[in-house]
TORKOL-4160 file (C-alpha; in steps of 0.2 Angstrom, whole numbers, padded with zeros to 4 digits, m for minus):
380
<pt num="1" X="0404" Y="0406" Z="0482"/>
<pt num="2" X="0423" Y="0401" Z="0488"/>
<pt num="3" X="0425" Y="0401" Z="0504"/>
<pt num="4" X="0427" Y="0418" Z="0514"/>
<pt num="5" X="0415" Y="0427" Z="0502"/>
<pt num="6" X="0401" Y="0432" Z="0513"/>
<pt num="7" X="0394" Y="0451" Z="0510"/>
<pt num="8" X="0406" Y="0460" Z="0497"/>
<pt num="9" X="0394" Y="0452" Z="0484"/>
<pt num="10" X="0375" Y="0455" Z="0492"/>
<pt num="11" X="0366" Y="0469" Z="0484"/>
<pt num="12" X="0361" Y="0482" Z="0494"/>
<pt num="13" X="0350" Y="0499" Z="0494"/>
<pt num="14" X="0361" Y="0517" Z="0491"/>
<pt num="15" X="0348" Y="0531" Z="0493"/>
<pt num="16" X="0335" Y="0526" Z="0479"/>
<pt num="17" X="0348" Y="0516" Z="0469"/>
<pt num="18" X="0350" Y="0499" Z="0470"/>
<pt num="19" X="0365" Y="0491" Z="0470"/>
<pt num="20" X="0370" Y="0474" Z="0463"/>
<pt num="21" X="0385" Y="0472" Z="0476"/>
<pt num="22" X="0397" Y="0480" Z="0490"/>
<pt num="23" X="0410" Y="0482" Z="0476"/>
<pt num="24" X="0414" Y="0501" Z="0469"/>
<pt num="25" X="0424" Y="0505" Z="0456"/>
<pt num="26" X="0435" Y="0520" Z="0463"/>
<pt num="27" X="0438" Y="0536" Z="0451"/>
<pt num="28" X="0452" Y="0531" Z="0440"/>
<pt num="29" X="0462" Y="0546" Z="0430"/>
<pt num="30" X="0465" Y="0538" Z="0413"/>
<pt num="31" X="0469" Y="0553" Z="0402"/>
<pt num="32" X="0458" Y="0544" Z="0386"/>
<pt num="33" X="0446" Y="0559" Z="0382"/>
<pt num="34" X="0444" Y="0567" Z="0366"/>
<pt num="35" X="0448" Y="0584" Z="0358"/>
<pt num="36" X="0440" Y="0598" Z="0370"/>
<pt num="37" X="0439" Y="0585" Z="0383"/>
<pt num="38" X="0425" Y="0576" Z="0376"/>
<pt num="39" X="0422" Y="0559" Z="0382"/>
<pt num="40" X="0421" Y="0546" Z="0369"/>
<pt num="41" X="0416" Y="0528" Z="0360"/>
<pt num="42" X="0431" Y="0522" Z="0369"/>
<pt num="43" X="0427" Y="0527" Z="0386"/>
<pt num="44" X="0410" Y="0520" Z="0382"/>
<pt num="45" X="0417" Y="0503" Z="0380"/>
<pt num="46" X="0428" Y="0502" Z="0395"/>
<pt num="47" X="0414" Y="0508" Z="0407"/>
<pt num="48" X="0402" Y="0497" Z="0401"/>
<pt num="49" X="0414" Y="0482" Z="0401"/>
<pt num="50" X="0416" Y="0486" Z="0421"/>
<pt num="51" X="0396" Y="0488" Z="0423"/>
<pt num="52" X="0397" Y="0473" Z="0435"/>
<pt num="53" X="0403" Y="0485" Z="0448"/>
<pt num="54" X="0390" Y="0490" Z="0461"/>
<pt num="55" X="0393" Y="0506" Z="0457"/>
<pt num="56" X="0406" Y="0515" Z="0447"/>
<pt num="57" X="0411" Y="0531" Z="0450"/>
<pt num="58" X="0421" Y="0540" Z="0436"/>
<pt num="59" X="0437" Y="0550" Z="0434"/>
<pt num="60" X="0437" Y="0566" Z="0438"/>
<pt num="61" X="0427" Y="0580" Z="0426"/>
<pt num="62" X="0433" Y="0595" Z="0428"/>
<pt num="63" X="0418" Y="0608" Z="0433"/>
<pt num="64" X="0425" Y="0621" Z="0421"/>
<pt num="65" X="0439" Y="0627" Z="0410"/>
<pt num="66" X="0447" Y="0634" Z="0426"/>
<pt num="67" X="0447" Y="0618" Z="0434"/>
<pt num="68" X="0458" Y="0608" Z="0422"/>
<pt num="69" X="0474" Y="0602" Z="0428"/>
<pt num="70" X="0478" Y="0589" Z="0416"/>
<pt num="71" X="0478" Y="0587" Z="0398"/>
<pt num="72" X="0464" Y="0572" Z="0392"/>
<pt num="73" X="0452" Y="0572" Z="0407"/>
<pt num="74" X="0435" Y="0573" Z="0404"/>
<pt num="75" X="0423" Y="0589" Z="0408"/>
<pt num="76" X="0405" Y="0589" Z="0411"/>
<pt num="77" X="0403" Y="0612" Z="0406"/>
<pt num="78" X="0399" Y="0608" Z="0388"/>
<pt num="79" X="0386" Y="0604" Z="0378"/>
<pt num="80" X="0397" Y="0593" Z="0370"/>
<pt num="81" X="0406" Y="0583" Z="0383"/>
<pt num="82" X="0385" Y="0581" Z="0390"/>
<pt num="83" X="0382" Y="0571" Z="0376"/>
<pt num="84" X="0399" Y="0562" Z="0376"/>
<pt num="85" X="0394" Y="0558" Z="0393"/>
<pt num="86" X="0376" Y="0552" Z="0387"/>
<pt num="87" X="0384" Y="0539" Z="0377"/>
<pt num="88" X="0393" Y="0532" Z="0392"/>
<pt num="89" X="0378" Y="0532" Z="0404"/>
<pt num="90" X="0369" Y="0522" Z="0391"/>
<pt num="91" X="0380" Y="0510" Z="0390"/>
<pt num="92" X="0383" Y="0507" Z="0408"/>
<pt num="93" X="0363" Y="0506" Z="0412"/>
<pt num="94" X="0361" Y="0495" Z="0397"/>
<pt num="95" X="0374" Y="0484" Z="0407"/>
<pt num="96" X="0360" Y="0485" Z="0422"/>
<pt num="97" X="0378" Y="0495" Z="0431"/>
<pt num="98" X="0375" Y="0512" Z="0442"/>
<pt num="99" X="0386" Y="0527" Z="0439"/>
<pt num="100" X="0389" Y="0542" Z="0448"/>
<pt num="101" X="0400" Y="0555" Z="0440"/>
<pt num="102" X="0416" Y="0562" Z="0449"/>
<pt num="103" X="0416" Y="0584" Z="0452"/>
<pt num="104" X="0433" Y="0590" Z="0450"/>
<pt num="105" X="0442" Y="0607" Z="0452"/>
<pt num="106" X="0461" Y="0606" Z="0453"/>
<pt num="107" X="0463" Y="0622" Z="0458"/>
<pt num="108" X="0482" Y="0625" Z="0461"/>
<pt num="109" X="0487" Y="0611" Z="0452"/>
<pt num="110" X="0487" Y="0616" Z="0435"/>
<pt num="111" X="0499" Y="0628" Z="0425"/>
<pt num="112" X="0494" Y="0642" Z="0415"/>
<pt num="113" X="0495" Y="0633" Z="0398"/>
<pt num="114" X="0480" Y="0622" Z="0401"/>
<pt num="115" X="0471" Y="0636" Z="0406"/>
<pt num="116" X="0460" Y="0647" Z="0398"/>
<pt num="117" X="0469" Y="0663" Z="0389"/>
<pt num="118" X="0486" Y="0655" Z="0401"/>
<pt num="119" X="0476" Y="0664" Z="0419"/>
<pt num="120" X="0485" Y="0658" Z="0435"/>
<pt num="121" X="0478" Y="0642" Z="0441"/>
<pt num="122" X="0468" Y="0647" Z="0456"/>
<pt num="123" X="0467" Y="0643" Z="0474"/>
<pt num="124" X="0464" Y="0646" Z="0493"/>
<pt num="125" X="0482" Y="0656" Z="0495"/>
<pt num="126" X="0497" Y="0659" Z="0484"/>
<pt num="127" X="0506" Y="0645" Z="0491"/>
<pt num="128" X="0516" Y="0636" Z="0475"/>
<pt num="129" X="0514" Y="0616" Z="0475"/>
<pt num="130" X="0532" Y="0607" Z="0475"/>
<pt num="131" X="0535" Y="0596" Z="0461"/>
<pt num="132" X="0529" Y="0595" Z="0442"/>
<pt num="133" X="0514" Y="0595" Z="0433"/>
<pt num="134" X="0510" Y="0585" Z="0416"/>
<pt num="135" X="0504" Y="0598" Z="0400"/>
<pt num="136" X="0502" Y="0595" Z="0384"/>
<pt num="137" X="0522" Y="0598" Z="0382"/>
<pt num="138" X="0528" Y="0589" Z="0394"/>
<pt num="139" X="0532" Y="0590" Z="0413"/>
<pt num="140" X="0534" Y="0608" Z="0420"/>
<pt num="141" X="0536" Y="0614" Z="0437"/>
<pt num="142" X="0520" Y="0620" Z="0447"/>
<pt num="143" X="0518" Y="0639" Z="0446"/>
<pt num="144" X="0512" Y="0649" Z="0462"/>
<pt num="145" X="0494" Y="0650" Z="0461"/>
<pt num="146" X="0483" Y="0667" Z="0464"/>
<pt num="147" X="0471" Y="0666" Z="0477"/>
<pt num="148" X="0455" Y="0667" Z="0476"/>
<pt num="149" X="0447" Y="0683" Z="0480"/>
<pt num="150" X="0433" Y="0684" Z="0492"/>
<pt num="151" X="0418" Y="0688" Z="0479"/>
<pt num="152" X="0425" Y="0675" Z="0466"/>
<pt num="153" X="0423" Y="0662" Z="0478"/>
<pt num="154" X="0403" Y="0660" Z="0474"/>
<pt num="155" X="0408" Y="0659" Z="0456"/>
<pt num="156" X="0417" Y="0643" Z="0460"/>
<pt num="157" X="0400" Y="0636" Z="0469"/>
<pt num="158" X="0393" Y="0643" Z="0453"/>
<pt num="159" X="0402" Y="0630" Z="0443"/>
<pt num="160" X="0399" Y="0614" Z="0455"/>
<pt num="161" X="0379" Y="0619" Z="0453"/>
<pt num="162" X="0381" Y="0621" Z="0434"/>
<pt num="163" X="0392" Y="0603" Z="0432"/>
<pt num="164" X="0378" Y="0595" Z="0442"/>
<pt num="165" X="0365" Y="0603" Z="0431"/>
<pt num="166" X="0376" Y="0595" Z="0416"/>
<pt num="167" X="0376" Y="0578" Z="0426"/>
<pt num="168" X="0359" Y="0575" Z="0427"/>
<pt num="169" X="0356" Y="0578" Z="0409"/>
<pt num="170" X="0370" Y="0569" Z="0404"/>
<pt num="171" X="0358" Y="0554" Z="0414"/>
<pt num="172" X="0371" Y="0551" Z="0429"/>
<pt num="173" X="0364" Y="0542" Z="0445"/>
<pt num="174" X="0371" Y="0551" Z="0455"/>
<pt num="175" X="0388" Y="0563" Z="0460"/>
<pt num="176" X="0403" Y="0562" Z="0470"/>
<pt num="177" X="0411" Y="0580" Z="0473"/>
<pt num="178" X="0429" Y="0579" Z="0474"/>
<pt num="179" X="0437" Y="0584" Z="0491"/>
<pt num="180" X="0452" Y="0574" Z="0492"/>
<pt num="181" X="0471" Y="0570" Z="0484"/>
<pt num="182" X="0476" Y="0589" Z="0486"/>
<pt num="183" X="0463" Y="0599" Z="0474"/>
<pt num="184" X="0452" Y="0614" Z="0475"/>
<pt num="185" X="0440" Y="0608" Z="0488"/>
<pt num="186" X="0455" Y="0599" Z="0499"/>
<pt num="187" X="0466" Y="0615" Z="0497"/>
<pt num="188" X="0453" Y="0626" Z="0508"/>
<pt num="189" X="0451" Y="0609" Z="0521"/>
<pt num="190" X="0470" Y="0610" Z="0525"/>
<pt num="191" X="0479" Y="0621" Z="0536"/>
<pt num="192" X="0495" Y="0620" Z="0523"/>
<pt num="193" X="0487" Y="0628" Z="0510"/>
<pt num="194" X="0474" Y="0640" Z="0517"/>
<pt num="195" X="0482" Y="0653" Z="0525"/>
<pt num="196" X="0465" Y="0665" Z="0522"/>
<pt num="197" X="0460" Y="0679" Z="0533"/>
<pt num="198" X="0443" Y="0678" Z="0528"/>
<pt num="199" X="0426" Y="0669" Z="0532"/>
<pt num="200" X="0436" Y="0655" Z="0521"/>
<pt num="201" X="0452" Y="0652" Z="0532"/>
<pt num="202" X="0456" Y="0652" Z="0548"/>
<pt num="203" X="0446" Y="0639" Z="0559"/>
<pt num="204" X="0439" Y="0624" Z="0554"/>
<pt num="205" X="0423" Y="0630" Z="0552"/>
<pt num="206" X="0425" Y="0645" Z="0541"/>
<pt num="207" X="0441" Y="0632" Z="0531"/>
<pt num="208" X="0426" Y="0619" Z="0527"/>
<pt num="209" X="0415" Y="0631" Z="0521"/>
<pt num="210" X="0418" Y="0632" Z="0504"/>
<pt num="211" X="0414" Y="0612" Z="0505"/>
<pt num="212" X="0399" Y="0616" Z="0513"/>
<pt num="213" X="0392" Y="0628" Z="0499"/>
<pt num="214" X="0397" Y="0617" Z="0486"/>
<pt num="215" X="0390" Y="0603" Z="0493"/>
<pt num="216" X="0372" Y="0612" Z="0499"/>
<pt num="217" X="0371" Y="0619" Z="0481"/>
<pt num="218" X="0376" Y="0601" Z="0475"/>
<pt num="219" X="0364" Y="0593" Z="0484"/>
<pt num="220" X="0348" Y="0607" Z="0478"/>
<pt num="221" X="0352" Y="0598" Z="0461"/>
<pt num="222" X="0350" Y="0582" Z="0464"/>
<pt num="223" X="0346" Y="0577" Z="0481"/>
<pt num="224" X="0357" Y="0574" Z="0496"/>
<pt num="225" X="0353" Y="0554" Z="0494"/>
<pt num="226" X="0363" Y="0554" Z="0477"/>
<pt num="227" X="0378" Y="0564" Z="0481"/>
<pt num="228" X="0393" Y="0558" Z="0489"/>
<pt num="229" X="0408" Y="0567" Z="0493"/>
<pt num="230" X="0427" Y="0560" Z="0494"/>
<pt num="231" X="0439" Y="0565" Z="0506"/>
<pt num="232" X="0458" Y="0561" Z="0509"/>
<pt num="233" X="0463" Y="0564" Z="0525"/>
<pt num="234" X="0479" Y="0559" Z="0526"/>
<pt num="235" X="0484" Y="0558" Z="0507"/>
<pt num="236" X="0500" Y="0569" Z="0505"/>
<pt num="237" X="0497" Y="0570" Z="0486"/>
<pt num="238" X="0499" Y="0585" Z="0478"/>
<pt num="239" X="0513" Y="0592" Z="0491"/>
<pt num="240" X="0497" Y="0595" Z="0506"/>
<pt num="241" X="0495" Y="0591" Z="0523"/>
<pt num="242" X="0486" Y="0595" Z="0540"/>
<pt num="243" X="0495" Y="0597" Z="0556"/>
<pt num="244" X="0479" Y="0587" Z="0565"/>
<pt num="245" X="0473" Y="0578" Z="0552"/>
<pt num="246" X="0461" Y="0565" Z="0564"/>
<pt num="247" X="0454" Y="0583" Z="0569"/>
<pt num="248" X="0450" Y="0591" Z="0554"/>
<pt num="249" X="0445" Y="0575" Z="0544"/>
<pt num="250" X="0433" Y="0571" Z="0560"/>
<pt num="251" X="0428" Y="0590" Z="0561"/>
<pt num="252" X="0422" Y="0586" Z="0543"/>
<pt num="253" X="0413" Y="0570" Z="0544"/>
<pt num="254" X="0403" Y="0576" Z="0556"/>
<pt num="255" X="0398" Y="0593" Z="0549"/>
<pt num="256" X="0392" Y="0582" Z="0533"/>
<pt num="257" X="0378" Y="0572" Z="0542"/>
<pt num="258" X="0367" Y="0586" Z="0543"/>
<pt num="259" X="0367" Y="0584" Z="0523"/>
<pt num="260" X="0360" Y="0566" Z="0523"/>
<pt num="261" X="0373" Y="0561" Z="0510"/>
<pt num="262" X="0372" Y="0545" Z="0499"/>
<pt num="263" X="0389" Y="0541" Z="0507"/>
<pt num="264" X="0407" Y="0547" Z="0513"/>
<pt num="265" X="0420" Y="0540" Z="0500"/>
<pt num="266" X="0439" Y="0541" Z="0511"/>
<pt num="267" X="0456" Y="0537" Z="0505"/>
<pt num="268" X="0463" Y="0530" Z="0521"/>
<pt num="269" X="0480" Y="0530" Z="0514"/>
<pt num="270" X="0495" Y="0539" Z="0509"/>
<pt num="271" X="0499" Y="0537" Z="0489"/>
<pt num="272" X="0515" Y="0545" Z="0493"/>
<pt num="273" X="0521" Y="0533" Z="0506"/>
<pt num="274" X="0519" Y="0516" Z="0496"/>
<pt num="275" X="0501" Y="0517" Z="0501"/>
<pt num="276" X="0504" Y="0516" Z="0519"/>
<pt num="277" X="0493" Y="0528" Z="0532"/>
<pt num="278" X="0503" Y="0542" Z="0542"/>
<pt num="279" X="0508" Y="0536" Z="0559"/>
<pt num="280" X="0499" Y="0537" Z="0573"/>
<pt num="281" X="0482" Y="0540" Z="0562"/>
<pt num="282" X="0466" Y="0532" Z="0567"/>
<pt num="283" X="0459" Y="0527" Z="0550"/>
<pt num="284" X="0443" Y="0525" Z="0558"/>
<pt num="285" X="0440" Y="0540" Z="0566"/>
<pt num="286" X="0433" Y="0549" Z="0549"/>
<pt num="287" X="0421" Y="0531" Z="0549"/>
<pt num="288" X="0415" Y="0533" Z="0565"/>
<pt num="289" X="0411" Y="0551" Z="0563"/>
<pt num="290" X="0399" Y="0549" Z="0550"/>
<pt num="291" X="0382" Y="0544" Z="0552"/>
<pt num="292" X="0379" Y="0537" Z="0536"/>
<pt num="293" X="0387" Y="0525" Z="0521"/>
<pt num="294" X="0406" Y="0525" Z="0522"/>
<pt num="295" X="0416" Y="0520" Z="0506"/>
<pt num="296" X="0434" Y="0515" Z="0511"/>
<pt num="297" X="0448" Y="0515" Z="0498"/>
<pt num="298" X="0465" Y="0510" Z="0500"/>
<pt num="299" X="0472" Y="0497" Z="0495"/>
<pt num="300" X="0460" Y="0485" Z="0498"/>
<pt num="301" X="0460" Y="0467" Z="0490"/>
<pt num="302" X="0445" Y="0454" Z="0492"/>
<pt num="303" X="0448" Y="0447" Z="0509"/>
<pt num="304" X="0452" Y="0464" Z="0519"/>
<pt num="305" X="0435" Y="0470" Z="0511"/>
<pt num="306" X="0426" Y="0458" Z="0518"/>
<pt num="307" X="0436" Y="0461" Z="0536"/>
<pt num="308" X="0431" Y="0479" Z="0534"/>
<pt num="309" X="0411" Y="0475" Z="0530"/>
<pt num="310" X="0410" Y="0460" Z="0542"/>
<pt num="311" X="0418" Y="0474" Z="0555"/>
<pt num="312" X="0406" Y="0490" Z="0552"/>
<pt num="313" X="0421" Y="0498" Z="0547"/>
<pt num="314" X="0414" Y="0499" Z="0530"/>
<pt num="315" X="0398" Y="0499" Z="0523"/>
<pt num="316" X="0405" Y="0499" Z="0503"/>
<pt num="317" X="0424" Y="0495" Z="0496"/>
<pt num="318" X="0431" Y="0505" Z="0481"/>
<pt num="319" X="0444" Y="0496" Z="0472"/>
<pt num="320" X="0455" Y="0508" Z="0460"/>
<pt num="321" X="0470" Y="0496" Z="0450"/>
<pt num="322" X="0461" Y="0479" Z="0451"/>
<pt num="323" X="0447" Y="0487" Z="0442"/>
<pt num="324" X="0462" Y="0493" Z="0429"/>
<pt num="325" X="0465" Y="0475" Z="0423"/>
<pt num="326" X="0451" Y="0466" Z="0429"/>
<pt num="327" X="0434" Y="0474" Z="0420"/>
<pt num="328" X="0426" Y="0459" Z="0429"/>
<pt num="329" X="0431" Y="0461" Z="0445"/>
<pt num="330" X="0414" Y="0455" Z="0455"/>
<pt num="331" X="0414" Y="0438" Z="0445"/>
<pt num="332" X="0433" Y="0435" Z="0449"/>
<pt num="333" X="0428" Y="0437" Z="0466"/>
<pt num="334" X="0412" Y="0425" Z="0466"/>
<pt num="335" X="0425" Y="0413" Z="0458"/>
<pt num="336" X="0440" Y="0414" Z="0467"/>
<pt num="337" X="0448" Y="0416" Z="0451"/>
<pt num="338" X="0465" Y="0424" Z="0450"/>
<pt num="339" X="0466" Y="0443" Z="0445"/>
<pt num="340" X="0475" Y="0451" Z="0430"/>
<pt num="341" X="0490" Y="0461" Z="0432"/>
<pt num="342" X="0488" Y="0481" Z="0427"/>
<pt num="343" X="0502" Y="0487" Z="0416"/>
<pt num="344" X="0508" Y="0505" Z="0424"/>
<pt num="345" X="0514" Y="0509" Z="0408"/>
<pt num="346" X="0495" Y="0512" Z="0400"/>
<pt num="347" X="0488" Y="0519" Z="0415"/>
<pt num="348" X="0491" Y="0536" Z="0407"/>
<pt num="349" X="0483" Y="0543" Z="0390"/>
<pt num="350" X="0486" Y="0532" Z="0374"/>
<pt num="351" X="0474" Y="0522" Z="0366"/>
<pt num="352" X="0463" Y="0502" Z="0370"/>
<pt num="353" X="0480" Y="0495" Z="0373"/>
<pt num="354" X="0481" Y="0493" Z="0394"/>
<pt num="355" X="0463" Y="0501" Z="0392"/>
<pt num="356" X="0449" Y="0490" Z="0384"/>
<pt num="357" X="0461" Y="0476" Z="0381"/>
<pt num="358" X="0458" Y="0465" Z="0397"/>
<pt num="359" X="0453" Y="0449" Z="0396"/>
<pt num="360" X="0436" Y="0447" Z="0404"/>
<pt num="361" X="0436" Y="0428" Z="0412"/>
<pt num="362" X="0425" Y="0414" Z="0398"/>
<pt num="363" X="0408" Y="0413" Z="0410"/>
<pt num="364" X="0402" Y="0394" Z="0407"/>
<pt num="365" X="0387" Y="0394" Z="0396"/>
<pt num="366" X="0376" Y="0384" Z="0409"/>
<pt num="367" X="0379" Y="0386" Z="0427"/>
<pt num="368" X="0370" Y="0380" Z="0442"/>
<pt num="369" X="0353" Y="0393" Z="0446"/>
<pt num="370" X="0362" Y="0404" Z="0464"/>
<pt num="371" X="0348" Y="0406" Z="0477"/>
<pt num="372" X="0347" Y="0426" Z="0476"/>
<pt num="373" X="0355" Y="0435" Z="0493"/>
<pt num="374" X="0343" Y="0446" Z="0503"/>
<pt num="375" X="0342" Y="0461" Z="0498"/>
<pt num="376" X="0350" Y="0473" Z="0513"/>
<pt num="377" X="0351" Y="0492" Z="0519"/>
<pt num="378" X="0368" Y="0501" Z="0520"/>
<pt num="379" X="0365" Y="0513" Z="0532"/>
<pt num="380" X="0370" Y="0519" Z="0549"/>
């Protein structure tokens, strides 16, 4: 291994899964499903060709038509997008890759015309998003959302329990519900867009309930030791904030131990800021308010990732745009080999260019026998 390569690549235990490193492949929005958002052979193909990854954790699925907030994401609430999803799992476990799929609601941002019969997108309070939102005609401005009434609200859980349902016959490992970047979930957490006088608003307490719910009910279909949860705490994306971040964001962390999570998945940066976290913000108070695996994201390259783990102030690392260009990422780091550059221009929807079009590094037909790295616990 070059030198400074010491624990991003040892295998270790998550819940009953395990992993072949320390490296995660963060959700990545891609925009590349098929018609009714069914995934498809492409995705397949570049999941599979990034099965090297510890564990991969997928774009965000949409837990029902009312959760949609972009045009080609993939959902997990029909029987077709299960079996689309089949095919991916497959190919990832025939790669001897882990894969947990991401649960997504958008909540406010979304616009009527990617919603069902053009509803109001939905959300904790009418509070309109600033800014624009991609539909399948372009860029429209964000329109102001209905909030959710009181009695719908276990209709939303409804849909986290059903996509669950859908995950594990679609033959997942595991889950990761979304509450970050400015969705559903994140909307009730944040004192800028829940203005509710109800048991969902107000304090902390009652603001992370709805996360609670969702994450109990989650958890009942799988297991707490394979479902993670993602949160953002100071991501500014999607026009949201929190006027004490460090305090909510630690509120949360803590309130999740009782769950026995697989892990805590944090962006600990701001994607509206070049990247960069908010002044004054501890990025590791959410860390060290949780008892149990932490996944950090944010900008992260190989040697800052092994600062973090050698540190304790990760357990995992989730890389997001090297995995873009780089299907091989784990191998480029056990060679020190240099990296791909990503092509914003395919990010977003298209076709295998800028997709399944990385080159993968040529791996030498006989190489020298590695002793095999002791096997360790990630846990706290």
């Amino acid at each position: 291994m070059p030198k400074g390569t010491k624990t991003l690549l040892k295998p270790a235990r998550l819940g009953p899964n395990t992993l072949k490193n320390r490296v995660v492949m963060a959700p990545l929005t891609r925009n590349r499903a098929g018609e009714g958002n069914v995934p498809q052979a492409m995705n397949a193909e570049y999941y599979a060709q990034r099965a090297s990854a510890g564990l991969i954790i997928t774009e965000g699925s949409q837990v029902s038509p009312q959760g949609i907030g972009y045009p080609g994401t993939p959902g997990i609430h029909t029987p077709e997008q299960v079996k689309g999803w089949q095919k991916i799992t497959k190919a990832v476990r025939d790669m001897g890759g882990h894969i947990f799929l991401q649960l997504w609601h958008v909540g406010r941002i979304s616009h009527p015309s990617l919603q069902e019969d053009g509803e109001l997108p939905v959300a904790p309070s009418a509070i309109r998003p600033r800014g624009e939102v991609f539909t399948q005609e372009g860029l429209k401005s964000f329109v102001t959302p209905r909030g959710l009434e009181t009695g719908e609200i276990p209709g939303v859980v409804g849909q986290f329990r059903r996509a669950a349902e859908n995950a594990m016959m679609a033959g997942f490992d595991g889950v990761e519900i979304h509450a970050a970047n400015g969705y559903l979930l994140d909307q009730f957490l944040r004192d800028s867009t829940n203005f509710r006088t109800d048991r969902y608003g107000g304090s902390r307490v009652n603001r992370m309930r709805l996360l609670n719910e969702v994450t109990e009910i989650v958890a009942g279909v799988w297991g707490a030791d394979r479902v993670g949860v993602r949160l953002s705490p100071v991501n500014s994306f999607n026009d949201i904030s929190d006027t004490d971040p460090e305090a909510t964001f630690g509120f949360v962390a803590r309130e999740l131990n009782r769950f026995g999570l697989a892990y805590l998945h944090v962006v600990e940066t701001d994607d509206m800021t070049g990247g960069s976290a908010t002044d004054g913000y501890d990025t590791r108070a959410v860390r060290d308010n949780f008892a149990g695996v932490y996944i950090a994201n944010g900008g992260y390259d190989q040697d800052r990732a092994e600062e973090a783990l050698a540190s304790g102030a990760a357990d995992l690392v989730a890389f997001g745009k090297p995995f873009i260009a780089n299907p091989d990422l784990p191998e480029r780091f056990r060679r020190g080999a240099p990296l791909n550059k990503a092509d914003p221009e395919t990010f977003y929807g298209g076709d295998a260019r800028g997709y399944t079009d990385y080159p993968a590094l040529v791996v030498a037909a006989s190489r020298a026998p590695e002793i095999t790295p002791q096997l360790t616990h990630v846990s706290r």
